[in-house]
MARPA-892256 format. One record per atom (N, C-alpha, C): residue in one letter; x, y, z. Coordinates in pm, whole numbers, padded with zeros to 5 digits, always signed. Layout:
MARPA-892256
AXYZ/...
This chain:
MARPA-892256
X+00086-00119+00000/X+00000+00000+00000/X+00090+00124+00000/X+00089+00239-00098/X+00173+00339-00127/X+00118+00412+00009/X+00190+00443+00065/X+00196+00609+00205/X+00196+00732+00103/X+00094+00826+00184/X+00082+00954+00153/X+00063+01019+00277/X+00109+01169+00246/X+00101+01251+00337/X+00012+01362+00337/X-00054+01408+00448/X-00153+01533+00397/X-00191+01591+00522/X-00237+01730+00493/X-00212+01859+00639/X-00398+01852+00619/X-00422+01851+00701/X-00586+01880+00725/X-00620+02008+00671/X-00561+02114+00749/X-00535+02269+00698/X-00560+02283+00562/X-00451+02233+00502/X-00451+02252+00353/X-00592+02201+00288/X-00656+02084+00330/X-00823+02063+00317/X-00897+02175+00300/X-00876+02183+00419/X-01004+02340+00483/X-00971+02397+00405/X-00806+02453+00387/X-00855+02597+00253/X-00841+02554+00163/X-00829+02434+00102/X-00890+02468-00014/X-01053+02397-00110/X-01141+02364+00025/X-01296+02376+00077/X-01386+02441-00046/X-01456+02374-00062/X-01558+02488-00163/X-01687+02535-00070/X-01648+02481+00080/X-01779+02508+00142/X-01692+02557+00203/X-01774+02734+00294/X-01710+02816+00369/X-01667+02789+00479/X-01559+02788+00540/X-01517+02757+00699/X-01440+02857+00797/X-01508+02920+00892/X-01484+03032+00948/X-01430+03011+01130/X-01350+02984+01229/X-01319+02921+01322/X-01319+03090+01406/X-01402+03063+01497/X-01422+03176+01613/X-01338+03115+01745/X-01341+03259+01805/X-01303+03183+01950/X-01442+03172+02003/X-01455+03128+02155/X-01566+03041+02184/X-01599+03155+02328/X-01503+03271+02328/X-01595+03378+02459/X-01477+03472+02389/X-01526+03607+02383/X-01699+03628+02467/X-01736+03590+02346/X-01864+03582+02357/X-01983+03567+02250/X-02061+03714+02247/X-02035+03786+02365/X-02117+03952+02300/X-02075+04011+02258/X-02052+04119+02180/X-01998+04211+02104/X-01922+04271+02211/X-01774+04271+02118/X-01749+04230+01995/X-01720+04120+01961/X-01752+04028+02027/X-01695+03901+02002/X-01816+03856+01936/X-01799+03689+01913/X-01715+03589+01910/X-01599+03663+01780/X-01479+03620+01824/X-01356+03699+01698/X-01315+03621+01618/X-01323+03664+01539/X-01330+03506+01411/X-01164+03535+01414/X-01067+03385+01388/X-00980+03353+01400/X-00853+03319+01291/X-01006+03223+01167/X-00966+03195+01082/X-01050+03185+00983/X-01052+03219+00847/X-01131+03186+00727/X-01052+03097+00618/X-01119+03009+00532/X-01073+02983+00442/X-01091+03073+00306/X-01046+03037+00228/X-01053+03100+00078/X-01156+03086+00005/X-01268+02981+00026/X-01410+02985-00001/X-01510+03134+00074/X-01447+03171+00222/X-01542+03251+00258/X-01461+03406+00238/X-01403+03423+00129/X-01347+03528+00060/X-01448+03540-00044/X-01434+03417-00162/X-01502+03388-00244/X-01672+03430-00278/X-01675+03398-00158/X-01846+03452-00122/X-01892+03574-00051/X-01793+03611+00012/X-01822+03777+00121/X-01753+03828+00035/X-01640+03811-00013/X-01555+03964-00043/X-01482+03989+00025/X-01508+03999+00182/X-01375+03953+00255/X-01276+03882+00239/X-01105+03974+00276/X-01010+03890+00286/X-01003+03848+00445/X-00947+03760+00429/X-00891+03685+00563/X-00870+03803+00645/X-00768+03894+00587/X-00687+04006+00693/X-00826+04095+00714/X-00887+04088+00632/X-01034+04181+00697/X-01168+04147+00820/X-01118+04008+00738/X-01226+03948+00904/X-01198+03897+01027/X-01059+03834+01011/X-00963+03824+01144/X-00979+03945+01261/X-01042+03890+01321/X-01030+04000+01477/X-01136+04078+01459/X-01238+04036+01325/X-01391+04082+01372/X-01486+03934+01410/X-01635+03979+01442/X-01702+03932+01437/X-01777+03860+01330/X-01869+03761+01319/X-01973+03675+01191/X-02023+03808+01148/X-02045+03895+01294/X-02154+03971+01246/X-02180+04082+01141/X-02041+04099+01116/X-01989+04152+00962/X-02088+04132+00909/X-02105+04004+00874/X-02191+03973+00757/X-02377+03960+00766/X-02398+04031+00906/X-02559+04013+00897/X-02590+04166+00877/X-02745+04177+00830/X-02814+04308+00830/X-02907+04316+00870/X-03044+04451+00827/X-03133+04420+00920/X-03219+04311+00828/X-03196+04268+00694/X-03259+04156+00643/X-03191+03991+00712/X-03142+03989+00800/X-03107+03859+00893/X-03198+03846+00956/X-03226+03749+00982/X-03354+03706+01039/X-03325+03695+01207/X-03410+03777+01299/X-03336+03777+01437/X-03378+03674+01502/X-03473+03629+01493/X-03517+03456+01576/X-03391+03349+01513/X-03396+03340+01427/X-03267+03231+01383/X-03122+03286+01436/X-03072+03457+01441/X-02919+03495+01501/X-03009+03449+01657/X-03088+03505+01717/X-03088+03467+01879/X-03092+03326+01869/X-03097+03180+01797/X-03119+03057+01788/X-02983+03027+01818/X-02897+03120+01748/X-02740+03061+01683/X-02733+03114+01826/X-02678+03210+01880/X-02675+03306+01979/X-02719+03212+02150/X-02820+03128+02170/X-02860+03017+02247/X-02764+02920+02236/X-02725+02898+02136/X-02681+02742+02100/X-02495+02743+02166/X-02456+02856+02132/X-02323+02902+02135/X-02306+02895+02255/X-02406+02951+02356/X-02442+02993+02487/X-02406+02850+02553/X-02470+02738+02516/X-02509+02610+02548/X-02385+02537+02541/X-02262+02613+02436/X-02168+02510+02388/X-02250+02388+02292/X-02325+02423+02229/X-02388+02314+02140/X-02411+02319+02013/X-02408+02204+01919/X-02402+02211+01796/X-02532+02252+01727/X-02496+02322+01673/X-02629+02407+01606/X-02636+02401+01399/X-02726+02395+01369/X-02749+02352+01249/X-02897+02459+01165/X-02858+02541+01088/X-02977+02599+01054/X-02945+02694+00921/X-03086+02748+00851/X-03056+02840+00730/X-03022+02985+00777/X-02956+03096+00693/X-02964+03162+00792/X-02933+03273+00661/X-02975+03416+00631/X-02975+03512+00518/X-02835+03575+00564/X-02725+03578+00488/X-02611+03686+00541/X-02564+03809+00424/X-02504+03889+00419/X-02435+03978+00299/X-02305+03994+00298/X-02298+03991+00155/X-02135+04015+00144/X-02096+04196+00140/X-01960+04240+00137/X-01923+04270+00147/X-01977+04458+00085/X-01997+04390-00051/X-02090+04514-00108/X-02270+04511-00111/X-02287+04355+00028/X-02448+04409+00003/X-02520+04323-00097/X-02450+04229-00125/X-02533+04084-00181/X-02572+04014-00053/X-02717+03980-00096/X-02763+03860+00011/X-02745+03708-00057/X-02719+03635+00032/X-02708+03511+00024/X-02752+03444+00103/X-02833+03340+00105/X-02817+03201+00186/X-02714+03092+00244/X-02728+03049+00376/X-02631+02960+00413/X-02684+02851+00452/X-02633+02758+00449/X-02664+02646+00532/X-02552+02552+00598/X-02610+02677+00733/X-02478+02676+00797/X-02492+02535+00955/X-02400+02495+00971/X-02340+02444+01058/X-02219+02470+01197/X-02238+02494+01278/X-02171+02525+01428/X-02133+02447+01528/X-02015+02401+01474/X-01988+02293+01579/X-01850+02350+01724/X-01890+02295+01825/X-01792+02323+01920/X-01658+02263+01920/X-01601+02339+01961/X-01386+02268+01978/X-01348+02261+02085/X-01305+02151+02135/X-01275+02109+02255/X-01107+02121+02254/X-01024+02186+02348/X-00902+02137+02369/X-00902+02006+02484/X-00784+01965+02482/X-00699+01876+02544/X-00808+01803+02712/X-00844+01924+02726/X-00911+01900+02879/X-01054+01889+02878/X-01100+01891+02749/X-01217+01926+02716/X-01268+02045+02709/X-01219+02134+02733/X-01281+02268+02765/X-01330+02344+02580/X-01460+02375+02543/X-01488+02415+02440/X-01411+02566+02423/X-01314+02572+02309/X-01244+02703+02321/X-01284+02827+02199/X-01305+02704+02108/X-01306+02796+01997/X-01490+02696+01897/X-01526+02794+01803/X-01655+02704+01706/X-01579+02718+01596/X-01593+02620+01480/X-01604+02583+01399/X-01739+02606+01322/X-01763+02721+01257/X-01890+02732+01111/X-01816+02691+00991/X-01941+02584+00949/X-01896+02526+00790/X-02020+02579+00718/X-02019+02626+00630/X-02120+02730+00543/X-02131+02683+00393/X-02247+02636+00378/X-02252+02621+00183/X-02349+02710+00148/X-02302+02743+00046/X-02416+02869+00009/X-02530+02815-00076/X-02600+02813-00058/X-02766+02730-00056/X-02884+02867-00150/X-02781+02963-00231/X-02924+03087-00218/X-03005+03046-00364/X-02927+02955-00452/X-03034+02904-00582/X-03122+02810-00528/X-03105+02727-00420/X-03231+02606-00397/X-03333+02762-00322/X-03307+02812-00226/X-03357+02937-00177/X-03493+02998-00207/X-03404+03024-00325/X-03428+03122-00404/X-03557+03003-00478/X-03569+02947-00515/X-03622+02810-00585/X-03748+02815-00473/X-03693+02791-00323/X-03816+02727-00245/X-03930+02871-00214/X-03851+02974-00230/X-03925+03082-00220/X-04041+03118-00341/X-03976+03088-00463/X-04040+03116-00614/X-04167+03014-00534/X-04134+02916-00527/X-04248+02789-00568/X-04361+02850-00449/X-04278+02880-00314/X-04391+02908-00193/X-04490+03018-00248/X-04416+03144-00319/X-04496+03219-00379/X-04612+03186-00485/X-04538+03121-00564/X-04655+03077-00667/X-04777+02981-00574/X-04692+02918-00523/X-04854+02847-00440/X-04977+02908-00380/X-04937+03078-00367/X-05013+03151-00296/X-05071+03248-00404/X-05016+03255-00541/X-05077+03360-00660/X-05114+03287-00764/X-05186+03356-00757/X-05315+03335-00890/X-05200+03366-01070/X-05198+03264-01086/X-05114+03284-01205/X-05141+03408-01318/X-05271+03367-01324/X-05280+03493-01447/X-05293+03615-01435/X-05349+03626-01282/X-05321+03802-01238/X-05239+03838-01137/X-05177+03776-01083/X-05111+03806-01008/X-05122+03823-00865/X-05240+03849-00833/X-05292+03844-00739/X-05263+03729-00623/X-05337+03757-00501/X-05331+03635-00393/X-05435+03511-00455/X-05437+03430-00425/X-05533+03299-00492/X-05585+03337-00342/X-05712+03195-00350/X-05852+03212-00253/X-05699+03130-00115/X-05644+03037-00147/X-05615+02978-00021/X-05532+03064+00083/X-05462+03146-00009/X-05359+03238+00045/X-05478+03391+00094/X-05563+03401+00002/X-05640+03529+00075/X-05689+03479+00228/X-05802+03350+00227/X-05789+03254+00382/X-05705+03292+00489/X-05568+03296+00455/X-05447+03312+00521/X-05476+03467+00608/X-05476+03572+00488/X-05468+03696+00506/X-05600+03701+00574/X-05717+03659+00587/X-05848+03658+00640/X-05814+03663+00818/X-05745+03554+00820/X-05722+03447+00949/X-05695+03561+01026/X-05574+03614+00987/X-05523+03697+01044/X-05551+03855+01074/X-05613+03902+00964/X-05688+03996+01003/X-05792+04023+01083/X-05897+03874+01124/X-05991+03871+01232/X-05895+03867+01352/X-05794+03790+01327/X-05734+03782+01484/X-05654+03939+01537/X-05626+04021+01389/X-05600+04212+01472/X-05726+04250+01551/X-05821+04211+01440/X-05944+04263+01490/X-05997+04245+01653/X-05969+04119+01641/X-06065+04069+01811/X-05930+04136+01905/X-05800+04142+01867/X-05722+04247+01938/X-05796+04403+01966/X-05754+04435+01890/X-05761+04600+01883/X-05883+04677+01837/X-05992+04562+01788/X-06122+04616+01738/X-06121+04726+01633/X-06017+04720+01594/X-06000+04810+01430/X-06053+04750+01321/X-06178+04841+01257/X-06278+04794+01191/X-06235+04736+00999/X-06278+04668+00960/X-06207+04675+00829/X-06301+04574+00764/X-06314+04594+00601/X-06460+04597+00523/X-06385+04448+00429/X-06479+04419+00365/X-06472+04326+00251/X-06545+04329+00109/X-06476+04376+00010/X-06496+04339-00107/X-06525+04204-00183/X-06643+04207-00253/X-06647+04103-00315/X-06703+04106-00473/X-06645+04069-00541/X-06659+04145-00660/X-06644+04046-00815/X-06806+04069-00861/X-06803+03965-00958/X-06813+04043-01117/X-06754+04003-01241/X-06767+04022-01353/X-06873+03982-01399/X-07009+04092-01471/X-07137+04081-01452/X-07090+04021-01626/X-07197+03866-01649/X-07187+03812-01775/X-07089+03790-01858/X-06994+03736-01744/X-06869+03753-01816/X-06860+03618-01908/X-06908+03491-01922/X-06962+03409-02005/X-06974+03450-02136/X-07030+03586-02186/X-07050+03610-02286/X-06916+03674-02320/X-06845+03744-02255/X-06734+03824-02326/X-06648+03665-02399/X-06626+03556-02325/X-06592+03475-02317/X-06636+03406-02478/X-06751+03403-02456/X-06799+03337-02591/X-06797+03430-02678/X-06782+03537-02703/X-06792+03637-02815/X-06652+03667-02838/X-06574+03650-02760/X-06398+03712-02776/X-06330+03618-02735/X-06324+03487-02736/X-06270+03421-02668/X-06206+03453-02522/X-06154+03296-02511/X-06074+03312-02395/X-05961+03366-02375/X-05877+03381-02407/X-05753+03440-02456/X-05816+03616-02401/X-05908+03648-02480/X-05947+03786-02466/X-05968+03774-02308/X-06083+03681-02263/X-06132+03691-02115/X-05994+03733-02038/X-05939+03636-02063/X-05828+03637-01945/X-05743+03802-01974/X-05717+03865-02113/X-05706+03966-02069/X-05768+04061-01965/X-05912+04042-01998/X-05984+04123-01952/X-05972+04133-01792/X-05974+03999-01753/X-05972+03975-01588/X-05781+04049-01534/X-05696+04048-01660/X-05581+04068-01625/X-05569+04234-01590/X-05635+04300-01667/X-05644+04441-01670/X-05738+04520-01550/X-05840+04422-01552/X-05954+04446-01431/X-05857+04407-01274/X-05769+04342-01282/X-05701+04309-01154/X-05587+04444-01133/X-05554+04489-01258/X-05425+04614-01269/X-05545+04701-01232/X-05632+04755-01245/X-05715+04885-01199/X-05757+04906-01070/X-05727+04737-00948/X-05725+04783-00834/X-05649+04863-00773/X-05529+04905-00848/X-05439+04947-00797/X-05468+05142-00785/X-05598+05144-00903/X-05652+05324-00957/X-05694+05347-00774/X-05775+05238-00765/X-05864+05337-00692/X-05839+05302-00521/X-05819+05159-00500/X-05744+05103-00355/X-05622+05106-00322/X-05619+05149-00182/X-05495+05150-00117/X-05360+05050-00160/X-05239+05090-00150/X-05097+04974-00193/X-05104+04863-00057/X-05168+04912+00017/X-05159+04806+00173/X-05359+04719+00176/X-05405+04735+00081/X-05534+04703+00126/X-05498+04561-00017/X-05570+04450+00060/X-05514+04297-00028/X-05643+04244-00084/X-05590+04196-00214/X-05663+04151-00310/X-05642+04061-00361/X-05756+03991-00389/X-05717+03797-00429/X-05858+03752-00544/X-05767+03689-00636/X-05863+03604-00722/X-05919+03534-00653/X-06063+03494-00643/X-06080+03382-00574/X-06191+03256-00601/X-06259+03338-00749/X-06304+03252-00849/X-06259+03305-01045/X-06361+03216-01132/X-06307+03207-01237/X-06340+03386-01274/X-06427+03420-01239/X-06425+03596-01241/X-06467+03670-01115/X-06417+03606-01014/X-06441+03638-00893/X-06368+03710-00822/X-06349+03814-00749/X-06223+03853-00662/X-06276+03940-00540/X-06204+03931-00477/X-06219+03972-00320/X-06103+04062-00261/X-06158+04169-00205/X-06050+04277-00148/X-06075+04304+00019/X-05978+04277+00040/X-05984+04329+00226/X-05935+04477+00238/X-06038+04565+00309/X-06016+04714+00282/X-05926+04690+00480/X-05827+04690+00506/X-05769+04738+00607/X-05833+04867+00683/X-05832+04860+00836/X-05876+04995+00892/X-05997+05080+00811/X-06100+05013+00768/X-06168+05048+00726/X-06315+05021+00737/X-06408+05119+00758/X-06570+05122+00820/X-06626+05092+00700/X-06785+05111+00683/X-06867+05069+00617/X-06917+05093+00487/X-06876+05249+00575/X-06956+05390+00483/X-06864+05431+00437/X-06703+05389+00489/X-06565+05436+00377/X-06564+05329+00279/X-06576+05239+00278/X-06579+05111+00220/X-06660+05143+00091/X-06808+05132+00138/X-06892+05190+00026/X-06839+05304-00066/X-06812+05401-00035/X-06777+05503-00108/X-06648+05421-00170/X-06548+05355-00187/X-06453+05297-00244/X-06537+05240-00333/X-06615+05148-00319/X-06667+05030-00394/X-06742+05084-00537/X-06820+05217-00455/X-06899+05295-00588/X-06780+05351-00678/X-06733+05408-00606/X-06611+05452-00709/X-06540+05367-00806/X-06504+05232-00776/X-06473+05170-00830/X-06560+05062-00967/X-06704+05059-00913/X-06815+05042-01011/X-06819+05122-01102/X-06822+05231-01080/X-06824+05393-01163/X-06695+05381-01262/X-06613+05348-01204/X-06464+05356-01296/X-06476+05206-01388/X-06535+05131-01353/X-06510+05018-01461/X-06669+05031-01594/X-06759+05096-01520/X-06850+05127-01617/X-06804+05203-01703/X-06774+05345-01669/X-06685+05440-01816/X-06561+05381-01864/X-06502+05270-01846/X-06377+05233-01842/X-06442+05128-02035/X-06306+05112-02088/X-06349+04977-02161/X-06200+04938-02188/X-06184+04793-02204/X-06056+04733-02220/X-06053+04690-02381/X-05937+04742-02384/X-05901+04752-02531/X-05803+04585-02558/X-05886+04476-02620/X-05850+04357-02696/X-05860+04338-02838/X-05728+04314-02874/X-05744+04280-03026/X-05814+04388-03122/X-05748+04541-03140/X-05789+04652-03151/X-05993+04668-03101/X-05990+04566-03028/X-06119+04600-02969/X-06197+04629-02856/X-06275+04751-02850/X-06309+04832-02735/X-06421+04706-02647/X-06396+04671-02557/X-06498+04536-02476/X-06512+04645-02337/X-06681+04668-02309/X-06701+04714-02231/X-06766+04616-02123/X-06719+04635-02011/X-06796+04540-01892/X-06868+04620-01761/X-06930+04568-01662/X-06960+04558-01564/X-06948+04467-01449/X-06906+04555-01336/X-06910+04471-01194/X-07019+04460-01094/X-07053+04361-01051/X-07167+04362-00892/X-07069+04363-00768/X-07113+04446-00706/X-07011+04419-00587/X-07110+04390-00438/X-07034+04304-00354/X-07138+04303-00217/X-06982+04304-00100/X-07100+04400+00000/X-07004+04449+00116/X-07038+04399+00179/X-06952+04394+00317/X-07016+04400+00437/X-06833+04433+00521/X-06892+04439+00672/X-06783+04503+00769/X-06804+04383+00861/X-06717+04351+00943/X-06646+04256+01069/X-06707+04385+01189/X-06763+04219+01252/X-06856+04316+01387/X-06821+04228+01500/X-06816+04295+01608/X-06779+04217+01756/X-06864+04069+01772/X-06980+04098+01696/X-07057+03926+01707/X-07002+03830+01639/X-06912+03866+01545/X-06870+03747+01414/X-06788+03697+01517/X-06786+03552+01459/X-06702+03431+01561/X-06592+03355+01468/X-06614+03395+01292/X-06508+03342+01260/X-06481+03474+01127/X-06350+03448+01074/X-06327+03567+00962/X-06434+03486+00829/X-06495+03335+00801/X-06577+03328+00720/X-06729+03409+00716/X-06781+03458+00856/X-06892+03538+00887/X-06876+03650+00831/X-06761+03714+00794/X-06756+03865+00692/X-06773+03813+00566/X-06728+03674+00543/X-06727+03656+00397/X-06791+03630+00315/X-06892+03513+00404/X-07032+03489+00383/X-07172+03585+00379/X-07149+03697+00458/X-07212+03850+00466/X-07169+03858+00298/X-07077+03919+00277/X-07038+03975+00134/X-07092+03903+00003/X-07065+03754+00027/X-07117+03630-00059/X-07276+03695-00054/X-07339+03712+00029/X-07485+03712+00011/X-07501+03845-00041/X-07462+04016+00009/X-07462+04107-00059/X-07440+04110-00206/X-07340+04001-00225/X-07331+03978-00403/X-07438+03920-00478/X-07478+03855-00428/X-07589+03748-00444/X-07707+03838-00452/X-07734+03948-00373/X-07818+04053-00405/X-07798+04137-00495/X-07673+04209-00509/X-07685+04262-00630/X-07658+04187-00770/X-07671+04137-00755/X-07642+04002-00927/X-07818+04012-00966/X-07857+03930-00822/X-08051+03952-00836/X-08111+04081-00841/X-08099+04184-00855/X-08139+04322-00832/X-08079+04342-00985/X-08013+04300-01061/X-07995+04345-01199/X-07860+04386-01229/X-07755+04369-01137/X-07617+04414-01134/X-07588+04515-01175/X-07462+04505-01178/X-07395+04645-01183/X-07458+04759-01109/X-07441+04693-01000/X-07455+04767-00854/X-07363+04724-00726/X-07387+04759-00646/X-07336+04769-00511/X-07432+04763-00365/X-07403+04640-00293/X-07482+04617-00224/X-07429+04546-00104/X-07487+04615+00019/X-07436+04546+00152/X-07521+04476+00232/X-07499+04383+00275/X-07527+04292+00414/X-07439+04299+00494/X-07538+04365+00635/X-07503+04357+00737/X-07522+04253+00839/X-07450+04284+00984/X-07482+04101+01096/X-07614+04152+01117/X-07683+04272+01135/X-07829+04284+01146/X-07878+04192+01076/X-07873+04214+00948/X-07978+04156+00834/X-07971+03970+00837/X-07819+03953+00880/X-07777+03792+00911/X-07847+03769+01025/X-07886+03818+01113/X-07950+03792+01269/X-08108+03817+01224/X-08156+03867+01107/X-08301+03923+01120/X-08355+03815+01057/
């Protein structure tokens, strides 16, 4: 069997995964003092060795670091224990990246933990990947918008400010009156413009913080934030008003439409965020029957009467 010889050292630097060796106290600023880097975590920060020697990791976090995961790392260090997690850092000029990083403790001779060991691979294309996909799971492909499961989400949570702080806030619900026919007369291709352009005009007349979601095939729903009944209404007409004089231009052709809309507001009796929604569902349901292209509210009165 041929003998060979080889320095561990020389491994580490020349690593394609980052390896950064701290001492192991203090751990508060300014410490932990990083000791040693390899030539991979140049590669990726921008940092040279002589630049991060005798600073801190913390070089590399901002306020886009996520502070539950640094106080995680921050526990673990505390503990002397091996810690394992994702974690957002920046390089040097302000690129973010992903890590998937690893923290293991160093024991000298007596056992005593002296110094950590971080081994770092940069992880920001899978990332970047799991983020695309989480997003798309939550938007409505063709407009962009929130889809119904992800508006749910935003629902959940907005009843639960509410039963906090009792800050009032309305619901849109909003259907494309006969839209079947644009459909059959202009195809589909056209429809889906149409719904694409009708989703860009929430932006004319509603707030950049008030959320909007596809949530059928010409269906969509808006949560008016901090918002009463009678502000609500006045939004909603306005916005009926603007799509009546409005017409969307397909295939050099002028296609004029109409919306029904049904309101309603979140009241101290509702017991779940579906009780605003189901209010609105039925206000729609009234104005569709009343001849559309109108605007119409149900209130918890009218649900209790």
């Amino acid at each position: 069997m041929s003998e060979f010889h080889f320095d561990f050292k020389d491994i580490v630097e020349e690593a394609q995964d980052v390896v950064i060796v701290t001492n192991a106290s203090p751990l508060e600023e300014p410490g932990p003092e990083i000791v040693y880097v390899n030539k991979a975590f140049t590669r990726l920060t921008g940092y040279t060795a002589e630049e991060a020697i005798g600073k801190s990791p913390r070089i590399l976090q901002s306020v886009g670091t996520d502070k539950k995961t640094s106080d995680l790392i921050h526990d673990a260090l505390i503990k002397k224990q091996h810690i394992r997690t994702t974690i957002k850092n920046y390089s040097k000029t302000g690129i973010e990246y992903w890590l998937d990083l690893s923290i293991l403790p160093l024991k000298n001779a007596a056992g005593e933990v002296t110094h950590f060991a971080a081994i770092e691979r940069d992880v920001t294309e899978q990332k970047d990947l799991e983020m695309r996909l989480d997003e798309l799971s939550k938007t409505d492909g063709l407009t962009g918008l929130l889809n119904r499961r992800a508006f749910d989400e935003v629902m959940i949570h907005e009843f639960a400010r509410f039963t906090r702080t009792q800050n009032a806030y309305s619901l849109l619900m909003i259907d494309i009156d006969h839209f079947k026919k644009v459909n059959d007369t202009y195809g589909h291709a056209a429809g889906d413009l149409v719904l694409k352009q009708l989703s860009d005009s929430f932006e004319v007349i509603f707030r950049s913080y008030d959320r909007a979601a596809r949530v059928g095939g010409e269906e969509f729903c808006i949560l008016l934030h901090h918002t009463t009944l009678e502000h609500a209404l006045v939004s909603a007409i306005r916005f009926r008003q603007t799509v009546q004089k409005s017409s969307f231009t397909i295939a050099d052709e002028d296609i004029r439409i109409t919306v029904s809309i049904g309101l309603s507001e979140v009241t101290a009796s509702d017991l779940s965020f579906t009780d605003v929604i189901e209010r609105a569902d039925k206000a729609l349901s009234k104005a569709k029957n009343n001849g559309r292209d109108q605007v119409q509210i149900y209130t918890a009165r009218q649900t209790s009467a």
